[in-house]
LOMIGU-677630 format. One record per residue: residue in three letters; residue number from 1; x, y, z of N, C-alpha, C in turn. Coordinates in steps of 0.1 Angstrom, whole numbers. Layout:
! LOMIGU-677630
- ALA  NUM  X  Y  Z  X  Y  Z  X  Y  Z
...
! end
This chain:
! LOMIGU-677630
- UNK  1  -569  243  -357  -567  255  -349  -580  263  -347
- UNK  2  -579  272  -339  -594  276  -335  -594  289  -340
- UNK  3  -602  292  -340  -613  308  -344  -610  316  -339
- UNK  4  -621  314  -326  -621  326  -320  -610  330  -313
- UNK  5  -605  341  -315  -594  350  -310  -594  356  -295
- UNK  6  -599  348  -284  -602  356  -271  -592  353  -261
- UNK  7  -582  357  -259  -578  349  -249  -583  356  -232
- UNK  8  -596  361  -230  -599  366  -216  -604  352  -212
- UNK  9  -597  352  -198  -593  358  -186  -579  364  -188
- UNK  10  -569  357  -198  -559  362  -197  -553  375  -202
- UNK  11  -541  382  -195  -537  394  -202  -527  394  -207
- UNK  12  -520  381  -204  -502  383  -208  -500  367  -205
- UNK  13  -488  364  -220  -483  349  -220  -469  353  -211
- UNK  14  -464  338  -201  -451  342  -200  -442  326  -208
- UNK  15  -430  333  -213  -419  323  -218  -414  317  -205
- UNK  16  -413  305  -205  -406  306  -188  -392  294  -195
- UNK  17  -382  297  -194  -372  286  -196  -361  284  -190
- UNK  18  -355  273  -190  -343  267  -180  -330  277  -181
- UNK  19  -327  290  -192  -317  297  -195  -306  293  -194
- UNK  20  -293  298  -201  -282  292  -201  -271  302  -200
- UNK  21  -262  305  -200  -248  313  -199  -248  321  -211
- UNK  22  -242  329  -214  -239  337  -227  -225  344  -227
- UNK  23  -215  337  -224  -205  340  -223  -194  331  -213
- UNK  24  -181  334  -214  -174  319  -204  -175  326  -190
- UNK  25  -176  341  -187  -176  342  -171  -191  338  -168
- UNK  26  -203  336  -175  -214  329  -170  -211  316  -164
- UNK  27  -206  311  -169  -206  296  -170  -204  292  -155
- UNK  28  -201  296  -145  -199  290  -132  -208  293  -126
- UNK  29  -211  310  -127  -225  313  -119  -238  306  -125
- UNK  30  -237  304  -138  -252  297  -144  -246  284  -135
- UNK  31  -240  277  -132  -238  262  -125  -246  262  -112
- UNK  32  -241  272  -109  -242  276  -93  -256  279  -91
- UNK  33  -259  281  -100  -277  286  -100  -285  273  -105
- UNK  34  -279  268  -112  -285  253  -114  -283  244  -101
- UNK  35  -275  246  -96  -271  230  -84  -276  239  -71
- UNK  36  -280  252  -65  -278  255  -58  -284  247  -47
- UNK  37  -276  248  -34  -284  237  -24  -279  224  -25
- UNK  38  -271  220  -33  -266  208  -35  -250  207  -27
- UNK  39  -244  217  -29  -231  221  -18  -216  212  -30
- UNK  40  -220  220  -45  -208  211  -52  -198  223  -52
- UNK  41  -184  219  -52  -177  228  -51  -175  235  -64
- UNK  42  -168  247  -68  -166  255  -78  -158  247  -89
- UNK  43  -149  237  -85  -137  228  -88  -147  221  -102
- UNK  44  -156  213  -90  -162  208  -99  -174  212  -111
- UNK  45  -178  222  -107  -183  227  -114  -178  235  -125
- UNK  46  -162  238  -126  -158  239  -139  -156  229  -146
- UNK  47  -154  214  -135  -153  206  -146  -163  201  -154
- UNK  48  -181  202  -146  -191  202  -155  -192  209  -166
- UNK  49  -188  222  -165  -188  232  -177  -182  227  -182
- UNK  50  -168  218  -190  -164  220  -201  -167  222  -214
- UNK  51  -183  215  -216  -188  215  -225  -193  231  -229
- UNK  52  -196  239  -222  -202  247  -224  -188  261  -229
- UNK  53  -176  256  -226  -164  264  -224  -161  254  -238
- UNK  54  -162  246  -248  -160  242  -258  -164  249  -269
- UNK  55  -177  258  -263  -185  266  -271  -185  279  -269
- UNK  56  -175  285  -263  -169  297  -261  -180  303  -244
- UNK  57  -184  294  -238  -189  296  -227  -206  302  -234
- UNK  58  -208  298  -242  -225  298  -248  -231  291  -251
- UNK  59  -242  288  -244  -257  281  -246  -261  287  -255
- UNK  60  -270  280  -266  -275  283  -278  -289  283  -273
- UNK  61  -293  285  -261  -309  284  -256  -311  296  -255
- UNK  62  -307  308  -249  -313  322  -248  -318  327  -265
- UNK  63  -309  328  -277  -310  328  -285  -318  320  -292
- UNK  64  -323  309  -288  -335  303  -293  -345  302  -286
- UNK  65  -348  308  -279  -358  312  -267  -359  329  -275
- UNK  66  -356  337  -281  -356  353  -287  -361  347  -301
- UNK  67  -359  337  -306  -363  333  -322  -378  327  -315
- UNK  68  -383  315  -306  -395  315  -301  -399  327  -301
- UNK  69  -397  334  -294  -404  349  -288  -409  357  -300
- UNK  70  -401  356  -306  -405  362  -324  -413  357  -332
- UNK  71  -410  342  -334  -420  336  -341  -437  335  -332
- UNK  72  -438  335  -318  -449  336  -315  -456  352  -313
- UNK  73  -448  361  -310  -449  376  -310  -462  377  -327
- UNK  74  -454  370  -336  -454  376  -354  -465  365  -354
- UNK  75  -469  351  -347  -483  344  -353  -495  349  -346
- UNK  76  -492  355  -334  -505  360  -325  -506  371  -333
- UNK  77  -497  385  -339  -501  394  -346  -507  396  -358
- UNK  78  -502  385  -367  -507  379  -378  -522  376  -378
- UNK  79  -529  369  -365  -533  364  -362  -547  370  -353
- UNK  80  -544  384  -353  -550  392  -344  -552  390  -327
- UNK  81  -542  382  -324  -545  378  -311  -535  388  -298
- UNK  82  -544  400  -290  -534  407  -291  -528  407  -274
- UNK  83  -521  396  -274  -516  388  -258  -504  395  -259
- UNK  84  -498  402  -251  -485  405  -250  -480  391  -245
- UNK  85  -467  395  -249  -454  376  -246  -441  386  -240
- UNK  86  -440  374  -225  -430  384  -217  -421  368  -220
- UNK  87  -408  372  -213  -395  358  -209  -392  358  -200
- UNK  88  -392  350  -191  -381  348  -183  -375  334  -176
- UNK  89  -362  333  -174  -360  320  -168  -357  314  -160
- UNK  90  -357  305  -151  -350  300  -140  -338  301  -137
- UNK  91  -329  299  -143  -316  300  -139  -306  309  -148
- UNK  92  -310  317  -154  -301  331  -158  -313  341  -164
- UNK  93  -305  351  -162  -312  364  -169  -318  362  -184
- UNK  94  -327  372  -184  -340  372  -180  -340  363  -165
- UNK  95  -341  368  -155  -350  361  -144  -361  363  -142
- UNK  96  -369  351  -137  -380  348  -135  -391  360  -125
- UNK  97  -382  361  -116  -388  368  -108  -387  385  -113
- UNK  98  -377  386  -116  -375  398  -123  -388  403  -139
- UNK  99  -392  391  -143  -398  392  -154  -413  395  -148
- UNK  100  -415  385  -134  -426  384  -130  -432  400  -125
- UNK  101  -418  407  -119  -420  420  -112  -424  427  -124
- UNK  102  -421  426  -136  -423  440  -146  -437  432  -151
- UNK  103  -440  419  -152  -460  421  -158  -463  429  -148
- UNK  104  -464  424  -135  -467  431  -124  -471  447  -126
- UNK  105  -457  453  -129  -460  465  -128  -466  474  -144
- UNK  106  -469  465  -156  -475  468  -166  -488  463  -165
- UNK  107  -492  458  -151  -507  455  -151  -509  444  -152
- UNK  108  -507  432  -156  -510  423  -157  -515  412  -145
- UNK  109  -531  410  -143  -531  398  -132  -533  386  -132
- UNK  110  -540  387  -147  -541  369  -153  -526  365  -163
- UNK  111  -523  355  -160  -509  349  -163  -510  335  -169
- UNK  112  -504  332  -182  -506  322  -188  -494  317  -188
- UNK  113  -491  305  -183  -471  301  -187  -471  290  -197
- UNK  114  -460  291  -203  -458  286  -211  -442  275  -210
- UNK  115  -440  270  -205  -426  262  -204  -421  254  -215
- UNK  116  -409  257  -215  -402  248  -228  -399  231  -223
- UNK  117  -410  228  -220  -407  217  -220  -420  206  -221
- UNK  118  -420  198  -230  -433  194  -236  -436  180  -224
- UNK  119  -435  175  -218  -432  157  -213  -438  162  -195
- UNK  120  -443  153  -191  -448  153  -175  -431  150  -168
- UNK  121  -426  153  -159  -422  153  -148  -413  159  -137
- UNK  122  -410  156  -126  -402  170  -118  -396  177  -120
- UNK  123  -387  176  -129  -382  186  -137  -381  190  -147
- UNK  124  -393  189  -156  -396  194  -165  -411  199  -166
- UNK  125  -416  200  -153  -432  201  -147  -435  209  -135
- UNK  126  -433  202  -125  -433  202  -112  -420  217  -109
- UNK  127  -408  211  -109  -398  220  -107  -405  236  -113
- UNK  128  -408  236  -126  -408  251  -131  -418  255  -118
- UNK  129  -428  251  -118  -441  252  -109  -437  259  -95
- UNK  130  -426  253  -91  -418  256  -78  -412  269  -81
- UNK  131  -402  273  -94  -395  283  -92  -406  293  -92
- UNK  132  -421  291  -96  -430  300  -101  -435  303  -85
- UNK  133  -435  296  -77  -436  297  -66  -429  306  -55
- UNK  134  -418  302  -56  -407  306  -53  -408  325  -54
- UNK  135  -407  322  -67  -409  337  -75  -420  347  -66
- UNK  136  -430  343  -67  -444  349  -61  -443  350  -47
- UNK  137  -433  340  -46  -434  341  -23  -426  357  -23
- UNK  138  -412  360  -32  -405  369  -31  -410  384  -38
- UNK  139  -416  383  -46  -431  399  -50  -438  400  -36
- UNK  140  -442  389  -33  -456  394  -20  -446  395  -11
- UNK  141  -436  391  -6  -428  397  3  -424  414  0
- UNK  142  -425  421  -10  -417  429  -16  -431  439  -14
- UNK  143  -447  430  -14  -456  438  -10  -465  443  -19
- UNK  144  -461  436  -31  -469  434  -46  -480  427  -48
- UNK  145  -492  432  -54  -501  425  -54  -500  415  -66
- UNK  146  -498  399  -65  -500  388  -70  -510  384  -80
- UNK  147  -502  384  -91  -510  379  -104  -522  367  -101
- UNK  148  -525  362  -109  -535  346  -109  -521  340  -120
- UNK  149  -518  329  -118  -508  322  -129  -510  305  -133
- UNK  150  -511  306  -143  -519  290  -148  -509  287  -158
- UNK  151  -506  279  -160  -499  267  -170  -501  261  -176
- UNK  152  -499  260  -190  -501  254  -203  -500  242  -203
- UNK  153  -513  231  -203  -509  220  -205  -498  212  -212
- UNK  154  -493  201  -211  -480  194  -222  -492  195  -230
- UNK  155  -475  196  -239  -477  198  -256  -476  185  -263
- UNK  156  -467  175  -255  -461  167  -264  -470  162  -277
- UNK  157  -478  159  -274  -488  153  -284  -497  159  -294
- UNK  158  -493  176  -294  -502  184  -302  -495  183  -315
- UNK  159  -504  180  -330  -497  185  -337  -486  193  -344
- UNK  160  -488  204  -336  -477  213  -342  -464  214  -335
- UNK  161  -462  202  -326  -454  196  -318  -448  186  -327
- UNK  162  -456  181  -330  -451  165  -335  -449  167  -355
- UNK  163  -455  172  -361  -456  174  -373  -441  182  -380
- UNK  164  -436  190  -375  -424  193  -378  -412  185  -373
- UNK  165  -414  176  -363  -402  165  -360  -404  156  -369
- UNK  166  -414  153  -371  -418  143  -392  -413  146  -400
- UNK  167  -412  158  -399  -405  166  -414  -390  164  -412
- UNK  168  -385  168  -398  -370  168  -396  -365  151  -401
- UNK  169  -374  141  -397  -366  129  -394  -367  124  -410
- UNK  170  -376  127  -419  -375  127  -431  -368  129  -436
- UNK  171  -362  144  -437  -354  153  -442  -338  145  -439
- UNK  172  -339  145  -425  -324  134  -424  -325  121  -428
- UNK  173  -333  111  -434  -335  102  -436  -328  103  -451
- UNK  174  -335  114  -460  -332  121  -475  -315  123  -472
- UNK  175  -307  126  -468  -295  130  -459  -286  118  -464
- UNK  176  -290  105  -459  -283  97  -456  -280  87  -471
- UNK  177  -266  85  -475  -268  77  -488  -278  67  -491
- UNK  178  -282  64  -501  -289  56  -507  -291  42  -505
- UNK  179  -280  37  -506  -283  26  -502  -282  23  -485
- UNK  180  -280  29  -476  -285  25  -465  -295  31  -456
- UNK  181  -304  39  -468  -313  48  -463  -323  39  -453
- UNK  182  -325  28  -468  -340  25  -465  -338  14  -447
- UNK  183  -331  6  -444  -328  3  -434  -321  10  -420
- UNK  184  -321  23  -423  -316  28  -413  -329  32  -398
- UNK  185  -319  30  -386  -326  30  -376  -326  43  -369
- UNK  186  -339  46  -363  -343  60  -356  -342  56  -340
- UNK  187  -334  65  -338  -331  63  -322  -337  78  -318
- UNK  188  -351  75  -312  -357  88  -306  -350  92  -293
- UNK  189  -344  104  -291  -338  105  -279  -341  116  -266
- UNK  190  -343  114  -256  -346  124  -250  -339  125  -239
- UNK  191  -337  133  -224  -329  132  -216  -333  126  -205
- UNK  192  -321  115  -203  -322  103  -192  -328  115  -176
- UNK  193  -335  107  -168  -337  115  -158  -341  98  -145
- UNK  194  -334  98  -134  -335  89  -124  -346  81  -125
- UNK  195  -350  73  -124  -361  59  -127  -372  60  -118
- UNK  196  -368  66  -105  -378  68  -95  -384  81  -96
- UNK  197  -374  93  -103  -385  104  -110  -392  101  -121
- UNK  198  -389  91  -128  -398  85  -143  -411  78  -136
- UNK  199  -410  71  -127  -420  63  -120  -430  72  -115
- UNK  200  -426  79  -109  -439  86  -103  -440  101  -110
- UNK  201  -440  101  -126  -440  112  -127  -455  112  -138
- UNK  202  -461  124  -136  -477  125  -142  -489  122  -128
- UNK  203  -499  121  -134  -509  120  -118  -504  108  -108
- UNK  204  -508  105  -97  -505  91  -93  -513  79  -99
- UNK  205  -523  78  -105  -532  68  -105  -527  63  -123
- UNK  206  -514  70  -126  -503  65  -137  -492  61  -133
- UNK  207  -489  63  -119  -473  64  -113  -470  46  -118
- UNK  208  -460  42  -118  -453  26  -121  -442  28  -128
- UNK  209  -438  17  -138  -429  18  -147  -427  26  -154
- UNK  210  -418  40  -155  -416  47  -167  -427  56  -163
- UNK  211  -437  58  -158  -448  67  -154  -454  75  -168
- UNK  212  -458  86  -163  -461  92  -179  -453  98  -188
- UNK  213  -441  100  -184  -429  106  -187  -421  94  -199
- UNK  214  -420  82  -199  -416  70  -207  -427  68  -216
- UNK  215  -440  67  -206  -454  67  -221  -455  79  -233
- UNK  216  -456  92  -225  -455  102  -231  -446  100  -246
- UNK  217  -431  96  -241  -426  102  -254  -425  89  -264
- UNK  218  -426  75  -256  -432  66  -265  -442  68  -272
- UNK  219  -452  76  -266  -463  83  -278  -459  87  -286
- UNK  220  -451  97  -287  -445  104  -297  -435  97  -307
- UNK  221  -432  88  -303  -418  83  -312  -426  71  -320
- UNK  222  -439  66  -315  -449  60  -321  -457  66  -335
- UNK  223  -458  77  -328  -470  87  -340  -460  94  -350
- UNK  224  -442  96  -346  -433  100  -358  -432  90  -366
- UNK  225  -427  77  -361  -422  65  -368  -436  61  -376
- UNK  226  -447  65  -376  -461  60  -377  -462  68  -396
- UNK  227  -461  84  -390  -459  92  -400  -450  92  -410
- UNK  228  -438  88  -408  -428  84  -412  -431  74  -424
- UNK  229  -437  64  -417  -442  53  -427  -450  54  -439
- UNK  230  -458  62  -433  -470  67  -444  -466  77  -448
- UNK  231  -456  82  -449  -450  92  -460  -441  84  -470
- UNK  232  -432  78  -466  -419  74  -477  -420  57  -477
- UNK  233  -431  46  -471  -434  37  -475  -422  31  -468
- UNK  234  -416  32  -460  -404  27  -451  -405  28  -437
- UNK  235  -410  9  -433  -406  8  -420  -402  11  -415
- UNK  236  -395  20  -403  -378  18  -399  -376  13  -389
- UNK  237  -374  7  -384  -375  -2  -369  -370  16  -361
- UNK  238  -373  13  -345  -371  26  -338  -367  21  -324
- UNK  239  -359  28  -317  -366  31  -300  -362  41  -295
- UNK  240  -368  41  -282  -365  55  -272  -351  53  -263
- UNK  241  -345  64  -264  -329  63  -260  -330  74  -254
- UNK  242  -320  74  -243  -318  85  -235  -305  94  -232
- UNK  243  -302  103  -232  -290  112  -228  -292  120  -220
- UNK  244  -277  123  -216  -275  136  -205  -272  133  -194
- UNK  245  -273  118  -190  -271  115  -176  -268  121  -167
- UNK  246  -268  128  -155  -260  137  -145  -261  129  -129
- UNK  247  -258  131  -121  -258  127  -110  -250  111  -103
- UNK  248  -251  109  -94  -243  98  -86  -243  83  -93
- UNK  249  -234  77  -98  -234  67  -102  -245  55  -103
- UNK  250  -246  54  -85  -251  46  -76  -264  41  -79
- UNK  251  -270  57  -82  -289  61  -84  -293  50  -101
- UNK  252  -305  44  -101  -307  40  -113  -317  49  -121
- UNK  253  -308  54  -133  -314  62  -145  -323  56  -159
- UNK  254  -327  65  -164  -332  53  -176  -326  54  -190
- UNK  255  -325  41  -192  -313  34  -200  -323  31  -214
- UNK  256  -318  26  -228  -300  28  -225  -296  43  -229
- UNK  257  -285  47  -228  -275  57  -230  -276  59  -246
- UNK  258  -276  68  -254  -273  68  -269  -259  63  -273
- UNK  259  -250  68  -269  -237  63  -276  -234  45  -268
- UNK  260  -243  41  -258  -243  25  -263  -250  18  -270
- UNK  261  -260  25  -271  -269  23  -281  -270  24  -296
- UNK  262  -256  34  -298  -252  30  -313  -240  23  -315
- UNK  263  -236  14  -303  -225  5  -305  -238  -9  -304
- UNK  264  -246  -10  -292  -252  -19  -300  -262  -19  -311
- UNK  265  -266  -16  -319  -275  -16  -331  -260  -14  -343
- UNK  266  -249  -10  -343  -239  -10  -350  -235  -27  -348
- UNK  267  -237  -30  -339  -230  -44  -335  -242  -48  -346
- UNK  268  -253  -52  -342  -263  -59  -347  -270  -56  -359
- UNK  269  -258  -50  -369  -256  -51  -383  -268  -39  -390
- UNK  270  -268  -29  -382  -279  -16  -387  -266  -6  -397
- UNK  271  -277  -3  -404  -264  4  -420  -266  14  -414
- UNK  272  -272  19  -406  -274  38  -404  -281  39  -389
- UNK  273  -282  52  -386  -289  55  -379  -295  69  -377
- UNK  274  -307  76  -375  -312  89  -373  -311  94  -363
- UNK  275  -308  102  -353  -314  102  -338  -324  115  -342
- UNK  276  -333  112  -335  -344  125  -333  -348  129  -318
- UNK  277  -339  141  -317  -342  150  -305  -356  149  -297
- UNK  278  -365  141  -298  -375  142  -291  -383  150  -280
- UNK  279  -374  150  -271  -377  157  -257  -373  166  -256
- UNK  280  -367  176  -263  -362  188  -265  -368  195  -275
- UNK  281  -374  210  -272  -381  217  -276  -370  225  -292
- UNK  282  -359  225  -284  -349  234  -290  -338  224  -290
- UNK  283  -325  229  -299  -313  225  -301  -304  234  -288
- UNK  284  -303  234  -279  -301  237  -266  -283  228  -264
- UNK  285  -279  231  -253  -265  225  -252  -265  211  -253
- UNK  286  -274  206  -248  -277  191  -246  -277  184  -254
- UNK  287  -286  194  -271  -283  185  -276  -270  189  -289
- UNK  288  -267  197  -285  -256  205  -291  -243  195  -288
- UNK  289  -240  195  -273  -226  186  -268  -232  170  -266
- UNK  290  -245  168  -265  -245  153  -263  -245  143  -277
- UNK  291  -252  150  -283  -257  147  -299  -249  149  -313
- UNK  292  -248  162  -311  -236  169  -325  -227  164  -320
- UNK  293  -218  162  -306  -202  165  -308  -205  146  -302
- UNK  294  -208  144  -286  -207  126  -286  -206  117  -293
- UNK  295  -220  117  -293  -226  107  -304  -221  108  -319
- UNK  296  -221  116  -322  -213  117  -336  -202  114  -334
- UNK  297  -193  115  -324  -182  111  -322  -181  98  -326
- UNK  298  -188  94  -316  -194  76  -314  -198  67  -330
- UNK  299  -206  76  -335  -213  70  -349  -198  68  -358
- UNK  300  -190  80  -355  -179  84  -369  -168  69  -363
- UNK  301  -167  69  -350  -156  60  -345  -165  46  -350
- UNK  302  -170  42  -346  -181  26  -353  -179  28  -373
- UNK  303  -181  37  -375  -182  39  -391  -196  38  -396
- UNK  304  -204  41  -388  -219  43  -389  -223  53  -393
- UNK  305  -228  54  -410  -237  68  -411  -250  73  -398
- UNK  306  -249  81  -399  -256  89  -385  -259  105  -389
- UNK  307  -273  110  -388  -279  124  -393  -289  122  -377
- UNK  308  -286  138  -377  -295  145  -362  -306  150  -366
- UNK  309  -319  145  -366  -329  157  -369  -329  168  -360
- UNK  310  -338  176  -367  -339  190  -358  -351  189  -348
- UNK  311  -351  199  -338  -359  198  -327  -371  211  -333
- UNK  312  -379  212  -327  -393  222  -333  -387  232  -336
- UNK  313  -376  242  -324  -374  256  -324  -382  265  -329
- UNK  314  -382  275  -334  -393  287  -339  -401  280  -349
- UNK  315  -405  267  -351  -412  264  -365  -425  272  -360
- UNK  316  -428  276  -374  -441  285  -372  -457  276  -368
- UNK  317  -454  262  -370  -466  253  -364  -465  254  -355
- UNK  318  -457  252  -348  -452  251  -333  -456  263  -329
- UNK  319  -456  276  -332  -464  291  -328  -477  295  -326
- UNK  320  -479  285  -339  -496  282  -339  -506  275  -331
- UNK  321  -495  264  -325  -501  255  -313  -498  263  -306
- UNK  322  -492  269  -298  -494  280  -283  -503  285  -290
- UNK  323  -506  290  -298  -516  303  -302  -528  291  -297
- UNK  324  -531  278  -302  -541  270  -300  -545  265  -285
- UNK  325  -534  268  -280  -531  259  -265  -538  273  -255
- UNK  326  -533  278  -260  -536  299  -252  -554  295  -254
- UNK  327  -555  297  -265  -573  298  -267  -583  286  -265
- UNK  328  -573  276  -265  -582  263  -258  -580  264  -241
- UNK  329  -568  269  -233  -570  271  -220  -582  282  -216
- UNK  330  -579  292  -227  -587  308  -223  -604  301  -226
- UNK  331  -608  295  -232  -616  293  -236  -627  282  -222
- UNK  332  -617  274  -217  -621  262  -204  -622  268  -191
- UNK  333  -611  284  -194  -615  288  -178  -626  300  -177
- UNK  334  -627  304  -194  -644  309  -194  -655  299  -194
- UNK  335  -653  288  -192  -663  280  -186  -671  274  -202
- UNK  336  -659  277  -213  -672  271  -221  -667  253  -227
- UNK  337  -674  248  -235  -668  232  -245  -661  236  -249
- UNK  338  -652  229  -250  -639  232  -255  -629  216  -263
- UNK  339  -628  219  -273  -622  198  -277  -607  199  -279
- UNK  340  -600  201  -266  -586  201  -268  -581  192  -285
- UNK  341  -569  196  -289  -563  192  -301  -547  180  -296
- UNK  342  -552  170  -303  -540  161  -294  -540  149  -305
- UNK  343  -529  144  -308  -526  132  -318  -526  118  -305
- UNK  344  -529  108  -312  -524  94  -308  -535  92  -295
- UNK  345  -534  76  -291  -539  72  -278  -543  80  -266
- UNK  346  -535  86  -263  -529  94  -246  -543  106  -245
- UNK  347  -547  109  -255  -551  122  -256  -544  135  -250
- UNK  348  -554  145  -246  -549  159  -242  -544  158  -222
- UNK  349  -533  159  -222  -535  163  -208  -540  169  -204
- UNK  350  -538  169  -188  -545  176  -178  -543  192  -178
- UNK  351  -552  200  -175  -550  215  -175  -544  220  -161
- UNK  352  -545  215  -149  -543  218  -140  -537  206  -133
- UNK  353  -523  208  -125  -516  196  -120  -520  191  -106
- UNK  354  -528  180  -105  -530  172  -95  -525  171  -82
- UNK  355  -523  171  -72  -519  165  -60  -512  154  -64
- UNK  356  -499  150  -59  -493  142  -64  -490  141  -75
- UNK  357  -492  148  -83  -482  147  -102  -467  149  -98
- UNK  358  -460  144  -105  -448  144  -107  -442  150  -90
- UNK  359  -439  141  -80  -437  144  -66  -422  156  -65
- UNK  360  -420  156  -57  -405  165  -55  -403  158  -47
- UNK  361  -384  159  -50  -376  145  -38  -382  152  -24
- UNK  362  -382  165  -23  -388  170  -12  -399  182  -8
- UNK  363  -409  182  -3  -420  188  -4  -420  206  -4
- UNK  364  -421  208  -12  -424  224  -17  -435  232  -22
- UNK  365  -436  245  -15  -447  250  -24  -446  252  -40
- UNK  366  -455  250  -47  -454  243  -58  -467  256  -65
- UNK  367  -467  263  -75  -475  277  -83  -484  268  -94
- UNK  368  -498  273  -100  -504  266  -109  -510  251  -109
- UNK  369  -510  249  -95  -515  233  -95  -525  232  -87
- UNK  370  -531  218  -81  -544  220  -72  -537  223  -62
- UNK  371  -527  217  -59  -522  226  -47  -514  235  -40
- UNK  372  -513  245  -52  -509  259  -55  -515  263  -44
- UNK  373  -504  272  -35  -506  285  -23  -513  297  -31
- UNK  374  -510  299  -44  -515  311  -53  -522  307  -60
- UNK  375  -538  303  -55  -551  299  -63  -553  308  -68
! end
C-alpha cells in the first residue's frame, strides 16, 4: 500500500453501483429501470421479480453498498486521506445523476469512480461508463458546469480483492465435515453474460474466446485455488461456473450453469463442493437467490455437502485497496512513476478504456474512456 496520502487532482470518490429495490412496491419500477428500452411488459416483469418478492421485495445491495461507504469513509480517515466518498446508482435511488448534481454543487470538478464491479466487460465496464454519460449529457443540459470524471481501473487482481476470498474459501472448506473436506471441489462462480459480450470484451487486440472477461476471472480462481494450496496443503481440483442467466434462449451464454455443474461433478463421484462468489463484489440478490436458495437447493436434492464462501463486502483490505487504487490513479495523472499493485500473470489493467474495449450491442456515448465526449 502506498504512503503518500495525496489524492490531487482529485476532490471527491464516487460509489457508483447497479442499486436494487428496498421494499416490494420497488420491485417493478427497479425492473423497469433495469430493462428500460427493451419494451417487456409489466406481466413479465413481476414474473422476473419473484425472487426479489421472496425476500420481502429487498435487495441486500443498497445496504451493502452503506457498509462499503463506511468501511472506506473510516480507512481514508484513519488513514488521513481526506477524499470525501459520495454514492450513487444506476438504477435506484441514490441516482446517479442526482448524486452527480450535489458533488456538483459542493464543488467538486475532479471525479474519481469507483464501480462495484471488478472484471472487464459491457456490463460491468462499458455500460456504467454510459450511464456516466448519460448522466453528464442531462447536468450540461440543466446548464451545470461539468466535472472531469475518471475511473478506477479493475480491481480483480489486486490483493485486497483476492486475499479475503482465500480466507472465505478456507473458512468454508473448515465448514465442511472431515472426511470429505479434503477432496472437496471449488466451483468459482461468477455471472453468465452472452459469449459474444465475453468475446469482445477488454481492449480489442484481446477480443476472441472468452475475451478478458473469462481470462480475468480464470486469473483469479487460479491465484485462490493457488493460495488455497499453500495454505492447507490441499489440492482441490476447481473450475469457473457461471450463473444468473437472463435473456432469449436462442443467444449463446457462457456455460456451464452452476446447478449442472453440481449434478455433474456429483455424478462424477466428488464428496463436496465449495462455490466461491467470484465475480461479485457483494452478496447482492444474485447471489442471495442464485447461490443460497438454487444451488443449495440443487446440492441438498443430489445429497452433496455444499458451503458458499463469502464475497469481499466491507472487508477492510478491500478499503485499503481503493484507498491504494485512489493514490496509484492520483499519483499517474500527476504525471509521476507509479508501480500499480496487482497479483498473478495479467498484471494491472488499463487506466483509461480504449476505443473498442468491451463494444456496446449499440454505439453510445460512453464517460471516462479515450473516447469520452467529457475529456
Amino acid at each position: 500500500m502506498r504512503d503518500a496520502l495525496d489524492a490531487t487532482p482529485y476532490d471527491a470518490l464516487l460509489l457508483l453501483s447497479f442499486g436494487g429495490p428496498e421494499g416490494p412496491d420497488d420491485v417493478v419500477p427497479f425492473l423497469e429501470n433495469v430493462t428500460r428500452g427493451r419494451g417487456i411488459p409489466k406481466e413479465r416483469l413481476k414474473e422476473v421479480g419473484r425472487h426479489y418478492f421472496l425476500f420481502g421485495g429487498v435487495s441486500p445491495i443498497n445496504d451493502q453498498n452503506r457498509a462499503l461507504l463506511d468501511a472506506l469513509r473510516k480507512d481514508f480517515a484513519d488513514h488521513g486521506l481526506g477524499l470525501p466518498i459520495y454514492w450513487g446508482n444506476r438504477n435506484w435511488a441514490p441516482y446517479l445523476t442526482d448524486t452527480l448534481r450535489e458533488m456538483i454543487a459542493d464543488g467538486h470538478r475532479r471525479i474519481l469512480v469507483l464501480a462495484t464491479s471488478a472484471y472487464a466487460s459491457y456490463s460491468g465496464c462499458r455500460q456504467y461508463r454510459e450511464n456516466l454519460a448519460e448522466s453528464l449529457a442531462a447536468l450540461e443540459a440543466e446548464g451545470l458546469e461539468l466535472p472531469k470524471i475518471d475511473k478506477l481501473r479493475h480491481y480483480f487482481n489486486h490483493p485486497g480483492f483476492v486475499e479475503p476470498m482465500v480466507d472465505g474459501v478456507i473458512e468454508s472448506l473448515a465448514e465442511l465435515p472431515k472426511d470429505v473436506r479434503d477432496g472437496a471441489h471449488i466451483a468459482f462462480s461468477t455471472h453468465s453474460i452472452p459469449t459474444a459480450s465475453a468475446d469482445t470484451s477488454g481492449p480489442v487486440e484481446g477480443h476472441g474466446e472468452g475475451g478478458a472477461y473469462v481470462a480475468q476471472h480464470l486469473e483469479v480462481a487460479r491465484l485462490i485455488a493457488d493460495a488455497v494450496r499453500e495454505r492447507t496443503g490441499v489440492d482441490h481440483p476447481w473450475q469457473l461456473v457461471y450463473q444468473s442467466r437472463s435473456g432469449a434462449p436462442h443467444i449463446p451464454w457462457l456455460e456451464p450453469d452452476i446447478c449442472d455443474h453440481l449434478e455433474e461433478r456429483h455424478g462424477s463421484g466428488v464428496p463436496a463442493v465449495v462455490i466461491a462468489p467470484i465475480g461479485f463484489v457483494s452478496d447482492h440478490m444474485e447471489v442471495l437467490y442464485d447461490l443460497d436458495t438454487e444451488a443449495k437447493a440443487k446440492a441438498e436434492e443430489l445429497g452433496l455437502p455444499m458451503r458458499r464462501s463469502a464475497t469481499v463486502g466491507a472487508d477492510p483490505r478491500f478499503a485499503a485497496a481503493i484507498r491504494d487504487l485512489v493514490l496509484e490513479r492520483a499519483g499517474v495523472e500527476r504525471g509521476q512513476e507509479v508501480t500499480p499493485c496487482a497479483l498473478g500473470a495479467l498484471g494491472a489493467d488499463h487506466n483509461v478504456c480504449p476505443v473498442g474495449c468491451c463494444p456496446a450491442r449499440a454505439a453510445k456515448p460512453a464517460a471516462a474512456g479515450v473516447d469520452s465526449p467529457y475529456a
